[in-house]
Structure formats: C-alpha cells, structure tokens
PDB file of N, CA, C, O and CB in Angstrom:
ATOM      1  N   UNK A   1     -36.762  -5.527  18.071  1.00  0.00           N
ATOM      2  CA  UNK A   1     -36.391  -5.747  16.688  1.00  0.00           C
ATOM      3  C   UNK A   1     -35.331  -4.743  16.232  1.00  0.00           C
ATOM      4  O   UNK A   1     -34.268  -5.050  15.693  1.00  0.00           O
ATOM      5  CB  UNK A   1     -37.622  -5.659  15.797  1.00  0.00           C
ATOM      6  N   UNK A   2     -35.652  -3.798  16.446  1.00  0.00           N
ATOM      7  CA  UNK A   2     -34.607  -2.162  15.855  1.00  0.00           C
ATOM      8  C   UNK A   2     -33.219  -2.978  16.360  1.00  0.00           C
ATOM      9  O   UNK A   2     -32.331  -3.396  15.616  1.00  0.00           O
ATOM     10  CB  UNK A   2     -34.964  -0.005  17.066  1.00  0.00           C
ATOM     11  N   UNK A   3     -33.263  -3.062  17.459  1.00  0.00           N
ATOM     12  CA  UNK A   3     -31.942  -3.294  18.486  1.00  0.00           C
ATOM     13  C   UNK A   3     -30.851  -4.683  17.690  1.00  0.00           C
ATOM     14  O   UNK A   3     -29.707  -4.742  17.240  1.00  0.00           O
ATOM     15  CB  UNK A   3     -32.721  -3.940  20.421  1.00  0.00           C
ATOM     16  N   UNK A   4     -32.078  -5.693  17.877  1.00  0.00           N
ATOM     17  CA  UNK A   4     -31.556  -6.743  16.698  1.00  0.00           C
ATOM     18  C   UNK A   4     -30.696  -6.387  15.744  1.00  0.00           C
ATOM     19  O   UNK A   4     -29.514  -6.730  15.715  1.00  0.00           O
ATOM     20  CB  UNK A   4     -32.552  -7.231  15.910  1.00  0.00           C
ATOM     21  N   UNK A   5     -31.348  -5.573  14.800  1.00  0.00           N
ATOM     22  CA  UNK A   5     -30.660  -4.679  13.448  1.00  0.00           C
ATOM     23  C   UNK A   5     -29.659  -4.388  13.619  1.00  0.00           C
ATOM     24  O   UNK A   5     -28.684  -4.683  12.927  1.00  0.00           O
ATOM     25  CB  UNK A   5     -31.127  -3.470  12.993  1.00  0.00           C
ATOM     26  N   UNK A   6     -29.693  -3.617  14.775  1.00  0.00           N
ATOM     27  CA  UNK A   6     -27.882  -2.755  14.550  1.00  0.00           C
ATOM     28  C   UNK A   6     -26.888  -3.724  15.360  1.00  0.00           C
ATOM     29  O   UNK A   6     -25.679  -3.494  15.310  1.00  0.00           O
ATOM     30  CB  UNK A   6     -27.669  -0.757  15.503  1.00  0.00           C
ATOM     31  N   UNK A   7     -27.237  -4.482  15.883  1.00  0.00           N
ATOM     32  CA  UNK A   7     -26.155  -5.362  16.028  1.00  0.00           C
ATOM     33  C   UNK A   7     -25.679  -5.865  15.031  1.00  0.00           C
ATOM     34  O   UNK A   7     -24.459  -5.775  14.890  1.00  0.00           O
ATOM     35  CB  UNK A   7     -26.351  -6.259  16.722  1.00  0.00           C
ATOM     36  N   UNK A   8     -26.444  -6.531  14.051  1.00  0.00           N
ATOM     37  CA  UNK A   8     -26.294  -7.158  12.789  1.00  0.00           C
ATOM     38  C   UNK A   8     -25.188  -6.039  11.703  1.00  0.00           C
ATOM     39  O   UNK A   8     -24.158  -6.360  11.109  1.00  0.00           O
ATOM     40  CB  UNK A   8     -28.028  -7.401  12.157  1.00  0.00           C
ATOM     41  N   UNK A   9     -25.827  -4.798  11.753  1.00  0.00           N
ATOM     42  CA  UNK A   9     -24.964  -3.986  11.127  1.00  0.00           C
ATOM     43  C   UNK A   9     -23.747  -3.604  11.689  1.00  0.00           C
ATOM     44  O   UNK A   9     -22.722  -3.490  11.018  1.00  0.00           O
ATOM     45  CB  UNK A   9     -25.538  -3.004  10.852  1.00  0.00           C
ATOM     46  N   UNK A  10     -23.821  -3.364  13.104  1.00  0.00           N
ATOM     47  CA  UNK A  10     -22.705  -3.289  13.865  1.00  0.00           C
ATOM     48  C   UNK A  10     -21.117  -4.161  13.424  1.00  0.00           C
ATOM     49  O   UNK A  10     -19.936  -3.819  13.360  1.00  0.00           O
ATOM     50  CB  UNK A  10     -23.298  -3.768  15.172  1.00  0.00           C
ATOM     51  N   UNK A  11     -22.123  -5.822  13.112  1.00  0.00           N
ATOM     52  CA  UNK A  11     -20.951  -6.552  12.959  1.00  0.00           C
ATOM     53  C   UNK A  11     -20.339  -6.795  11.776  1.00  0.00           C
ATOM     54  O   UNK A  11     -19.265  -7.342  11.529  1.00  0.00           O
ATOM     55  CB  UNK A  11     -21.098  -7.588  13.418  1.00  0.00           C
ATOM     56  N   UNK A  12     -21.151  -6.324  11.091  1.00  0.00           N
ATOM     57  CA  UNK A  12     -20.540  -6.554   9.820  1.00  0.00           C
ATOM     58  C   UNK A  12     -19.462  -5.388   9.255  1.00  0.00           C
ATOM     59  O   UNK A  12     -18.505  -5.530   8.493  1.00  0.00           O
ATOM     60  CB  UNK A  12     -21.716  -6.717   8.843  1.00  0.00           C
ATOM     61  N   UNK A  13     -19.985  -4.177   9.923  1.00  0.00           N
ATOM     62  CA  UNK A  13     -18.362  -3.148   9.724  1.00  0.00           C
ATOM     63  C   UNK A  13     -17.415  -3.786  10.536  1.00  0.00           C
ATOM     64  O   UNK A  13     -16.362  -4.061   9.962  1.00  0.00           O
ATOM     65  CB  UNK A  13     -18.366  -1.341  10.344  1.00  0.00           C
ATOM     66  N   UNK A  14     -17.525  -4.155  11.946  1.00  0.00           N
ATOM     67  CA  UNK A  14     -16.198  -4.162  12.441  1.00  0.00           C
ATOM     68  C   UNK A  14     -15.536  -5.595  11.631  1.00  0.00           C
ATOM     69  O   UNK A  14     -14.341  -5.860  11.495  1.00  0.00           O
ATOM     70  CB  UNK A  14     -16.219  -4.209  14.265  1.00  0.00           C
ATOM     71  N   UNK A  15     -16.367  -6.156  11.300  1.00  0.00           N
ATOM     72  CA  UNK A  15     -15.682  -7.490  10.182  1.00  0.00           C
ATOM     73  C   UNK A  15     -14.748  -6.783   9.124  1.00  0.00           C
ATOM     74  O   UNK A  15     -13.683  -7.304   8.793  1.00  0.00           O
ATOM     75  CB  UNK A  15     -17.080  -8.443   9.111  1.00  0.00           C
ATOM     76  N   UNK A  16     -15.240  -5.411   8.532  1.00  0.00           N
ATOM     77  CA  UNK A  16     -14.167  -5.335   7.751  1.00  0.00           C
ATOM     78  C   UNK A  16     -13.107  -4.380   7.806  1.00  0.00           C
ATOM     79  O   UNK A  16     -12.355  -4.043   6.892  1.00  0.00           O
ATOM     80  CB  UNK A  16     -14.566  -5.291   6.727  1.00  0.00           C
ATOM     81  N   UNK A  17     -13.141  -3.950   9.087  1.00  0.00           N
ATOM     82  CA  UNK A  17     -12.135  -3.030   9.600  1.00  0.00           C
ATOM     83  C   UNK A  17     -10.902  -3.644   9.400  1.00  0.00           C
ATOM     84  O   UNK A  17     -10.453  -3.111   8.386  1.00  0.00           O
ATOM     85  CB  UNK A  17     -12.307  -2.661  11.021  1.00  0.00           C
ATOM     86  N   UNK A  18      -9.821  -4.765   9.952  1.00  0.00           N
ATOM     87  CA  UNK A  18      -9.213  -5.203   9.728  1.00  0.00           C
ATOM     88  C   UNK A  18      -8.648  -5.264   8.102  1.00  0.00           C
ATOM     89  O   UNK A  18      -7.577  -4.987   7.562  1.00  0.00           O
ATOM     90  CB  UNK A  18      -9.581  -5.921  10.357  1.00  0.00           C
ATOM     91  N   UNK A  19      -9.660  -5.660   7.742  1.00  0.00           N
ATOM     92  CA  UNK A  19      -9.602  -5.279   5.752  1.00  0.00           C
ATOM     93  C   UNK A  19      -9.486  -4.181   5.301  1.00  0.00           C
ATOM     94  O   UNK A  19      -8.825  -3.973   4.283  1.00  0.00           O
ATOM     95  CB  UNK A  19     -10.804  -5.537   4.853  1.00  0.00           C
ATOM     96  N   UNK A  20     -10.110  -3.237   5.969  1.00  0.00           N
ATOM     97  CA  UNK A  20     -10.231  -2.085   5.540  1.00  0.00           C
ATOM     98  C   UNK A  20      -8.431  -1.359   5.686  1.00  0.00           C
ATOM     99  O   UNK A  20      -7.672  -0.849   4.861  1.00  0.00           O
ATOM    100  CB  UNK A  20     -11.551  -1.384   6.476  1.00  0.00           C
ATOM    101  N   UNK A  21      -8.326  -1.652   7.154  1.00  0.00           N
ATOM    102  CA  UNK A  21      -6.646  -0.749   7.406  1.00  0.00           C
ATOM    103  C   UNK A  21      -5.448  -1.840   6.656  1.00  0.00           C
ATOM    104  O   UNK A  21      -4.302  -1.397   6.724  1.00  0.00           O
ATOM    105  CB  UNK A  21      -6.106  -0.557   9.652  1.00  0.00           C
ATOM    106  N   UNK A  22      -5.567  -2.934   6.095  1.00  0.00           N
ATOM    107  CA  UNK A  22      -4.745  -3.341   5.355  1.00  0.00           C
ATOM    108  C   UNK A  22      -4.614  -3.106   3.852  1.00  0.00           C
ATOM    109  O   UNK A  22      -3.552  -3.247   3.246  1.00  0.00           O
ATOM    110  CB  UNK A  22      -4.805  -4.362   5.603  1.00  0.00           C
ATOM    111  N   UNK A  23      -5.712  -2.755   3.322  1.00  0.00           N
ATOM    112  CA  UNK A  23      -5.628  -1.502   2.054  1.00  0.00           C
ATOM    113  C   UNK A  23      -5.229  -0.621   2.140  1.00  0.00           C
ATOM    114  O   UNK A  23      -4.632  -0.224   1.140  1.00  0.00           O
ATOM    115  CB  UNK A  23      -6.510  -0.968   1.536  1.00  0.00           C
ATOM    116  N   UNK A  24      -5.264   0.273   3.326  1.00  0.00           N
ATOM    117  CA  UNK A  24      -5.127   1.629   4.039  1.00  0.00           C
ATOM    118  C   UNK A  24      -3.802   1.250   3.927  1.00  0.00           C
ATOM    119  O   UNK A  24      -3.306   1.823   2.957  1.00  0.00           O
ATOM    120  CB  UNK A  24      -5.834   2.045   5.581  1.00  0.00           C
ATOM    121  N   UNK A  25      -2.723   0.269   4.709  1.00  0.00           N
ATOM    122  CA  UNK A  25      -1.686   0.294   4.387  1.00  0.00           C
ATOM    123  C   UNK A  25      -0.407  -0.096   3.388  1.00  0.00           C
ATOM    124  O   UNK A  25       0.777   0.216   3.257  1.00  0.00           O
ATOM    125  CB  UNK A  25      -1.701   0.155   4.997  1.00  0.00           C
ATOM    126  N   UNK A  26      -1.568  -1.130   2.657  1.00  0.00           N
ATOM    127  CA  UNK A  26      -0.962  -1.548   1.602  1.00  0.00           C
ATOM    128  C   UNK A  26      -0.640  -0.214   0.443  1.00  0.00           C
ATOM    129  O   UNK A  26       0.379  -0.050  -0.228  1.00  0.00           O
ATOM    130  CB  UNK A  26      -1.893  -2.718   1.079  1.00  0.00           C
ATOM    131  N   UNK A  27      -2.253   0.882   0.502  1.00  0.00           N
ATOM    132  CA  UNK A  27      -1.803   2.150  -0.474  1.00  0.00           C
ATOM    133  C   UNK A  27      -0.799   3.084   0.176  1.00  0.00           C
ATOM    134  O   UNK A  27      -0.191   3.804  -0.616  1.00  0.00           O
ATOM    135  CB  UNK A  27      -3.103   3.107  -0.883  1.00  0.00           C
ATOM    136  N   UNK A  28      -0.557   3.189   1.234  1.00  0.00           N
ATOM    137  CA  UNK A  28       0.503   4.033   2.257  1.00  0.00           C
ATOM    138  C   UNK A  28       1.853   3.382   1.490  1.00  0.00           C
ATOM    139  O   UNK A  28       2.654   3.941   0.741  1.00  0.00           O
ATOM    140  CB  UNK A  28       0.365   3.585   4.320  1.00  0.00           C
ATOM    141  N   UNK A  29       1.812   2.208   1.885  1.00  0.00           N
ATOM    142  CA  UNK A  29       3.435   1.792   1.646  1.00  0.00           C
ATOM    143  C   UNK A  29       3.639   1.847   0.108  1.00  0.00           C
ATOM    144  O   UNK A  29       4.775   1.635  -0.315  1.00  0.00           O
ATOM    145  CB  UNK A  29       3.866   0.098   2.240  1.00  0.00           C
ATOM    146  N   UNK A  30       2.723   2.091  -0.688  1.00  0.00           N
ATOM    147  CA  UNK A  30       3.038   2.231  -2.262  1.00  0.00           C
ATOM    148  C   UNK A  30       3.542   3.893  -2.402  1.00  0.00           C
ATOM    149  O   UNK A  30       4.381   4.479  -3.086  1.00  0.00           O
ATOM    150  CB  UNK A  30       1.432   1.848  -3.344  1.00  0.00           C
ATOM    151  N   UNK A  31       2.746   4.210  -1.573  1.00  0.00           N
ATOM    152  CA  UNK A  31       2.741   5.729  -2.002  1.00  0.00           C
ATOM    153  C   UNK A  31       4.390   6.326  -1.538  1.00  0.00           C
ATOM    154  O   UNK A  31       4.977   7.270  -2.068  1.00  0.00           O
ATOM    155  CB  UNK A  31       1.286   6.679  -1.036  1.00  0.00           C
ATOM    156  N   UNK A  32       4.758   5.686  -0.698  1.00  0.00           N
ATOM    157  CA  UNK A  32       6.127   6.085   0.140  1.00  0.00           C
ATOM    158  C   UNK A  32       7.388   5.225  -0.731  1.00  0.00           C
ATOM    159  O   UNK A  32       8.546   5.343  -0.330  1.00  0.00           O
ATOM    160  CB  UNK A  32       6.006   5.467   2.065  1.00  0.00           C
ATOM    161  N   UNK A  33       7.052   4.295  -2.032  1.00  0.00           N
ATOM    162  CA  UNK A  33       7.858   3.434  -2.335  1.00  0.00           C
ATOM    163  C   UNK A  33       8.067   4.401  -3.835  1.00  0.00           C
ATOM    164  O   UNK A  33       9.093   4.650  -4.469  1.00  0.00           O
ATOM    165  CB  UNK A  33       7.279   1.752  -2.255  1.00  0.00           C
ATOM    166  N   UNK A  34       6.688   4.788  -4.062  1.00  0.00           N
ATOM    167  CA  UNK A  34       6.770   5.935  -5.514  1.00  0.00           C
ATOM    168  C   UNK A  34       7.203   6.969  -5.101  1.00  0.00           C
ATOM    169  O   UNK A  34       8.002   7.403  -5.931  1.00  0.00           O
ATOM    170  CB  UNK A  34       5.431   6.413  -6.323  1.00  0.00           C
ATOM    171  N   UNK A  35       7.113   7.632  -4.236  1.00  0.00           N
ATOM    172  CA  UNK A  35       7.715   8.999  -3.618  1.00  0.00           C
ATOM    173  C   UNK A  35       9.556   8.582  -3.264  1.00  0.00           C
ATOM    174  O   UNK A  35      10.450   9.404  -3.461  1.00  0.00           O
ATOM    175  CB  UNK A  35       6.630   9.462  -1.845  1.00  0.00           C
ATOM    176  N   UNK A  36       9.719   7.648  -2.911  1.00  0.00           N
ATOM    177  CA  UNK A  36      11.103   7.210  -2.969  1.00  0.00           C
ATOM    178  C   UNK A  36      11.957   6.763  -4.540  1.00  0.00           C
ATOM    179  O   UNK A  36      13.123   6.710  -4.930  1.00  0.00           O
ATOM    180  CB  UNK A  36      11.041   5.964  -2.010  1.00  0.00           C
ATOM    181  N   UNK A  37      10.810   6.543  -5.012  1.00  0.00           N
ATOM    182  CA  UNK A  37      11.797   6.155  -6.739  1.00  0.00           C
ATOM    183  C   UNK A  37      11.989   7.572  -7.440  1.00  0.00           C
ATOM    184  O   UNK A  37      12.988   7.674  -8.152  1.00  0.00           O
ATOM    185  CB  UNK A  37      10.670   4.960  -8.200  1.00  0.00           C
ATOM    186  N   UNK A  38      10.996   8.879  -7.301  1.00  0.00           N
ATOM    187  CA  UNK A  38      10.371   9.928  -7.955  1.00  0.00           C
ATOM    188  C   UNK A  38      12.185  10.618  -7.508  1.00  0.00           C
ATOM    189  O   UNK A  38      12.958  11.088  -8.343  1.00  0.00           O
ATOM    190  CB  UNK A  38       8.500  10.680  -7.209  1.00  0.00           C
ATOM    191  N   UNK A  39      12.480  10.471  -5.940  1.00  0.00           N
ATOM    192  CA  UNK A  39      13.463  11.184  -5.386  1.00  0.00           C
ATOM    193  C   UNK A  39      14.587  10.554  -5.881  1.00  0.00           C
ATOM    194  O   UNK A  39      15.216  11.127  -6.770  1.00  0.00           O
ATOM    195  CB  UNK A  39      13.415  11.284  -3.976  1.00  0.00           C
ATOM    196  N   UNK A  40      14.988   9.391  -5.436  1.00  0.00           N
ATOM    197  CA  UNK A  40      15.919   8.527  -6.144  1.00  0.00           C
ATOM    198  C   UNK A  40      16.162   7.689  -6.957  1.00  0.00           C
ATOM    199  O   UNK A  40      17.021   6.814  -6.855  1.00  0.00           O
ATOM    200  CB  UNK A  40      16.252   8.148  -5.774  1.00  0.00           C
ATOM    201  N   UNK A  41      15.130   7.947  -8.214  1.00  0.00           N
ATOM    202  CA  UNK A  41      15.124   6.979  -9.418  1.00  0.00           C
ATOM    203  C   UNK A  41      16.298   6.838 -10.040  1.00  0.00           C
ATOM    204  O   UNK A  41      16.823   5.732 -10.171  1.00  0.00           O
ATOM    205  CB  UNK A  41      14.234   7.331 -10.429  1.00  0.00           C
ATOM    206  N   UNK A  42      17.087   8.495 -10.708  1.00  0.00           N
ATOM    207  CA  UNK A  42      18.448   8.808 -11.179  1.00  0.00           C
ATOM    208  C   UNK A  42      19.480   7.830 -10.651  1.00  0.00           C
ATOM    209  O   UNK A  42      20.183   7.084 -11.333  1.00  0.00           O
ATOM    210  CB  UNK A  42      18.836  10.217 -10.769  1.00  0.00           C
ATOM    211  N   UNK A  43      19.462   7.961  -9.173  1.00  0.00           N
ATOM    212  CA  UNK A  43      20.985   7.321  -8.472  1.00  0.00           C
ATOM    213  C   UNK A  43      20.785   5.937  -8.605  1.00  0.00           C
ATOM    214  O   UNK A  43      21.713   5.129  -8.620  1.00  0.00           O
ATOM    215  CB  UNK A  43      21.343   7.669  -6.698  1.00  0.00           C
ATOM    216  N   UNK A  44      19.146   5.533  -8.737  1.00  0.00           N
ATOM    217  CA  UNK A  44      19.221   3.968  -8.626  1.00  0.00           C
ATOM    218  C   UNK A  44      19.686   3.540  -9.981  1.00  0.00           C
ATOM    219  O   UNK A  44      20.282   2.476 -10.153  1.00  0.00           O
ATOM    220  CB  UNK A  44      17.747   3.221  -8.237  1.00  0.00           C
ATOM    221  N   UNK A  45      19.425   4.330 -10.882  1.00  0.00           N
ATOM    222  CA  UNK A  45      19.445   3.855 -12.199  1.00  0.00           C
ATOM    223  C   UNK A  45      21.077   4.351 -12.589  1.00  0.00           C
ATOM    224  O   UNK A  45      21.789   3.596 -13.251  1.00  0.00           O
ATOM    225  CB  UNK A  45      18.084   4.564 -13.194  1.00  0.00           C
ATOM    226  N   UNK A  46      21.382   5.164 -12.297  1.00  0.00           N
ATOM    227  CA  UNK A  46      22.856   5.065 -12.282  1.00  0.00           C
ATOM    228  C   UNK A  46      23.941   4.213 -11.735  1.00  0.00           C
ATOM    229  O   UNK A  46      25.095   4.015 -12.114  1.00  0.00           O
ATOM    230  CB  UNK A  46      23.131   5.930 -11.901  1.00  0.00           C
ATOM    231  N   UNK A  47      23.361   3.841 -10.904  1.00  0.00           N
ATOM    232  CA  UNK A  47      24.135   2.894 -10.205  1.00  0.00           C
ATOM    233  C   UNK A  47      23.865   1.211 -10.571  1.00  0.00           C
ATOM    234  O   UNK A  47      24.657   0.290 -10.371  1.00  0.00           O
ATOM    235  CB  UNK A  47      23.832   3.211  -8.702  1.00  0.00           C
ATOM    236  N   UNK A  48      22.675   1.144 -11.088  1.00  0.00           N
ATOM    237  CA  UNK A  48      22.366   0.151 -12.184  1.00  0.00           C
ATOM    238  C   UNK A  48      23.785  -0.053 -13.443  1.00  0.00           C
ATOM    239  O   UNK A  48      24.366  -1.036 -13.901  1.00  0.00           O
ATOM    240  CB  UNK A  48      20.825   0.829 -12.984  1.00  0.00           C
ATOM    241  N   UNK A  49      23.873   1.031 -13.590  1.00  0.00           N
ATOM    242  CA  UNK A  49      24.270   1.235 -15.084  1.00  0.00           C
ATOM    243  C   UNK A  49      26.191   0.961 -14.793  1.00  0.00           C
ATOM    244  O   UNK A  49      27.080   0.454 -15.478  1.00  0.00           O
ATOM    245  CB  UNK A  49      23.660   3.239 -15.798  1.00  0.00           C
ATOM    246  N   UNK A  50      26.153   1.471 -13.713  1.00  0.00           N
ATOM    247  CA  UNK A  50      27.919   1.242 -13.476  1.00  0.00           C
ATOM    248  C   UNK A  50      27.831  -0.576 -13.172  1.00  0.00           C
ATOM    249  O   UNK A  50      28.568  -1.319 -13.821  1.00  0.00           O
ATOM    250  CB  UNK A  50      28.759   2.418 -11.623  1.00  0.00           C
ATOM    251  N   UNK A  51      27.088  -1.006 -12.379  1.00  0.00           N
ATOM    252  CA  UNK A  51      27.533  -2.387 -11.994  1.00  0.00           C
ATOM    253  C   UNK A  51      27.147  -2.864 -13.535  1.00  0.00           C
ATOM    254  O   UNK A  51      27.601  -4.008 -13.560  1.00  0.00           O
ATOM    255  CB  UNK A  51      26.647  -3.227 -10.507  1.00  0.00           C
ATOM    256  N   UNK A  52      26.555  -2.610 -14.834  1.00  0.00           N
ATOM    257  CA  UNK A  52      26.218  -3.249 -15.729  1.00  0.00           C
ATOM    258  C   UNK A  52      24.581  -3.950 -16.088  1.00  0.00           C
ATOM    259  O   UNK A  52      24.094  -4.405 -17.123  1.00  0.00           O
ATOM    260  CB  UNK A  52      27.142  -4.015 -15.571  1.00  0.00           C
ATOM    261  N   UNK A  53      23.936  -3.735 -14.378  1.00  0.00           N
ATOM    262  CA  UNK A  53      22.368  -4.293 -14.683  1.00  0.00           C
ATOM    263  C   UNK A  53      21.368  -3.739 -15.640  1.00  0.00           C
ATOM    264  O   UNK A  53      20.574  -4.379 -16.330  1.00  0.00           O
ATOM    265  CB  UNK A  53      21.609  -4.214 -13.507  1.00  0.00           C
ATOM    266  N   UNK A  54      21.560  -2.222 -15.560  1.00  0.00           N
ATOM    267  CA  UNK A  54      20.723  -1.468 -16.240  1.00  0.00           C
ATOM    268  C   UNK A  54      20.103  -2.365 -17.664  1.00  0.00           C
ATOM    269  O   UNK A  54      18.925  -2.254 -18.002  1.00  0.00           O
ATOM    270  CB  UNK A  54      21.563  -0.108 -16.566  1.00  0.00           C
ATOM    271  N   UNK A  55      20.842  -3.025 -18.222  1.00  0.00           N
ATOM    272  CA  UNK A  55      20.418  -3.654 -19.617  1.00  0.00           C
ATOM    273  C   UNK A  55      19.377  -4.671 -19.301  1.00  0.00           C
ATOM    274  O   UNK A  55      18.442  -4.888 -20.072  1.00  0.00           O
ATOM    275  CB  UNK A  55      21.684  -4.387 -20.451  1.00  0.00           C
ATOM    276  N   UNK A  56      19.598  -5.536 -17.731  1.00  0.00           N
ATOM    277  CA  UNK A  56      18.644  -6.420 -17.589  1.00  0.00           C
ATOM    278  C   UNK A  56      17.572  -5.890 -17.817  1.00  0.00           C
ATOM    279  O   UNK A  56      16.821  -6.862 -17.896  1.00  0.00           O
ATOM    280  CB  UNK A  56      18.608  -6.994 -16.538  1.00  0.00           C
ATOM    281  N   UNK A  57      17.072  -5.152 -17.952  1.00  0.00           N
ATOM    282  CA  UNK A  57      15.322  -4.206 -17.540  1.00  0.00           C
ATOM    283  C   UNK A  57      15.024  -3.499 -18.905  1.00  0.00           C
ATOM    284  O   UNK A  57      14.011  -2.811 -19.037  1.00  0.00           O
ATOM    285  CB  UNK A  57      15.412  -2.586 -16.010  1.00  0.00           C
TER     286      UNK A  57
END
C-alpha cells in the first residue's frame, strides 16, 4: 500500500514540472525585458520622439 502512494504522488509532481519551468521562464524573460527598459527606456523613448511616435502612447 505505502509503495502504491508514492507513486501516485510521485506522478503528480512530475505532471507539473513542465508547468512549473514555464512560469520559471515566463518570470525570467519578464524580468530581463524590465531590466532592459529600466537601462534603455530614455533612448527608446527618445527615439520614439524623433520619428514622431512618442504621441501614439
């Protein structure tokens, strides 16, 4: 019976492993996309502002 059990539990983490590292990378790639605006927000937004977009926003 015990043995039963942890298979059962066994499978249900590795079910959400897959889920799990696609949050894992979905918050990675946010974090590297805010750390990239934080560094180059100015130039993007300057350079907004010469082609004329800046007003769209």
């Amino acid at each position: 019976m015990g043995y039963k059990g942890f298979m059962i539990q066994s499978e249900n983490r590795s079910r959400h492993l897959p889920l799990a590292a696609l949050g894992l990378a979905a918050v990675l790639l946010c974090l590297v996309i805010f750390l990239g605006w934080i560094r180059y927000g100015s130039q993007i937004f300057l350079s907004l502002i010469d082609s004329g977009l800046a007003y769209c926003f």
